[in-house]
N, C-alpha and C positions, 0 to 999 in steps of 0.2 A: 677669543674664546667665548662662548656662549654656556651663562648656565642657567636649566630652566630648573623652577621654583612653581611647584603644585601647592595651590591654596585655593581652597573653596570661595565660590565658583567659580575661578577661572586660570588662566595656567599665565603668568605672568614670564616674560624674556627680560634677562638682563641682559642688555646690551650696549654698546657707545651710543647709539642712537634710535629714534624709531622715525618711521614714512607711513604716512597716510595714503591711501592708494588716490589716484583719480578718477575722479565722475568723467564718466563717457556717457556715448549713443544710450548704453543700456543702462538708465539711470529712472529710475522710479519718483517720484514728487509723491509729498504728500503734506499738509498741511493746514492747522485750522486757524492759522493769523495769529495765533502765538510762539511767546519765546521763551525760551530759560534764560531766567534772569538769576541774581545774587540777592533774594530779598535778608531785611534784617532779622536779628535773632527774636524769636517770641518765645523758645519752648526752652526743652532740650540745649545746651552750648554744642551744638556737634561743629563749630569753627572751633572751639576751644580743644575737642577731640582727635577731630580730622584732617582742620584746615579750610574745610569750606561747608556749607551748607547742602544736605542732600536732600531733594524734591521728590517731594509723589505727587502721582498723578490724579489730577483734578477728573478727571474721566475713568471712574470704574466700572467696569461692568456688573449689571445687576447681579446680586446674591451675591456678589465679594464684596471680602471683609480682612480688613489689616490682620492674618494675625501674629506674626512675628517681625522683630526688626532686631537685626544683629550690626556691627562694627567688628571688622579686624584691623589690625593695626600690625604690619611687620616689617621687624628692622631688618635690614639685609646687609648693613655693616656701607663699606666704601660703595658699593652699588647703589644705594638709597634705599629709599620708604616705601609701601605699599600700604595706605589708607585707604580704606574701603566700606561700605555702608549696602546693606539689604533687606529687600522689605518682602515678604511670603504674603500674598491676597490668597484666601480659598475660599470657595463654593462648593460644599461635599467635598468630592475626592475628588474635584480639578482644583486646580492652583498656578497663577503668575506669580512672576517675581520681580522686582526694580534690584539695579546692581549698580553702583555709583564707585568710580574712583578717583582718587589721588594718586599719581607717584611722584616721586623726588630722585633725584639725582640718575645714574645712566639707565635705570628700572623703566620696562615700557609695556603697556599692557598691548595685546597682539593686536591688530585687527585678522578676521581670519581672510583668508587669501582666493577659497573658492565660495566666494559670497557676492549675490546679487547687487548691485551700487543703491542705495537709496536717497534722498533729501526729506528731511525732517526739519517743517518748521526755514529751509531754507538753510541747512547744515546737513553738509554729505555725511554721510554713514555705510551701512555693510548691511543686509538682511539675509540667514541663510538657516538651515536646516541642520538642529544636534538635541537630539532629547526635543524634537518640540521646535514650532519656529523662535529666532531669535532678531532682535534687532541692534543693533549697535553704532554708537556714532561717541565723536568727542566733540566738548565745547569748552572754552576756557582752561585749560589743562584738567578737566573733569572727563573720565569715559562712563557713560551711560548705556545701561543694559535691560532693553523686557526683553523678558525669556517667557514665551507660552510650552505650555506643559504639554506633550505628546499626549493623543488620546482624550485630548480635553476640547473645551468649544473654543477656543485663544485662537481664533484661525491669523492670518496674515494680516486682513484690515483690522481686527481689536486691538491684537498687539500695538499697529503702527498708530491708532486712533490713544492706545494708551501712552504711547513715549512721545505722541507731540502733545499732551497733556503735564506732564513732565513741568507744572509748576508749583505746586504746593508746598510750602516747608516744609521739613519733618519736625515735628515739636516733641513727640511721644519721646522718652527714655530707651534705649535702647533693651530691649530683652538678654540679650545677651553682648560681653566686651571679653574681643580673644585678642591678646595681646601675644605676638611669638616674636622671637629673636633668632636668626640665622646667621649673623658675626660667628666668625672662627674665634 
């Protein structure tokens, strides 16, 4: 049995297990010779929050600016955990966003299924088209999200130039902590 679990931004499967698709012929590279790494804590405890450290990207595009960073955190009972971390960059009235997670126990967050293959940094991922381009990949049990905003300048190279930048701690406090529980 499959139950799905709507949580901003993204729609999480509870399932026995999750499958990463694989890198074929139609596989995209992209890459500026870095990596995501675990650096240590300086700011913020968000291992103390989340479980692990979430990264922004060391490459912004001109005229954005941090300005929101939120944390969810939901219990889902016997299925496990879903930790999560988001950060809103705007420029007037465009806007990206970095989407970071954790899960625990049979919780798995999707990759979507009609998505372009890509390599990031030398780790496969998904790049496809919902509200705006999106990129997507996992690394060390972390899934990682820039979402470019429809109608904005975030074309496909910014986004992908912004998620292999994908190394800066996050130090700031978080703006906002939504804590839900979904246990019977």
């Amino acid at each position: 049995m499959k139950r799905l679990i709507w949580t901003l931004p993204v729609l999480f499967a509870v399932t026995g297990c999750g499958q990463q698709g694989v890198v074929n012929n139609n596989t995209t590279i992209f890459s500026n010779h870095t990596t995501l790494t675990s650096p240590k804590q300086t700011g913020f405890d968000y291992r103390k929050l989340l479980g692990f450290q979430p990264l922004l990207p060391a490459k912004v595009p001109s005229g954005y600016t941090l300005k929101n960073i939120q944390t969810e955190i939901d219990t889902l009972g016997k299925e496990g955990n879903v930790y999560s971390f988001s950060a809103l960059y705007q420029n007037g009235n465009s806007y990206f966003g970095v989407w970071e997670a954790k899960t625990t126990g049979h919780t798995t967050v999707p990759m979507p299924s009609s998505a372009q293959k890509v390599t990031i940094n030398g780790i496969s991922g998904v790049s496809y088209e919902q509200d705006g381009y999106n990129l997507q990949f996992t690394q060390g049990g972390i899934t990682y999200r820039v979402e470019g905003q429809t109608l904005s300048d975030q074309d496909q190279q910014s986004v992908m130039t912004i998620a292999s930048s994908l190394t800066v701690p996050a130090q700031k406090k978080p703006d906002k902590i939504i804590r839900r529980s979904f246990t019977k």
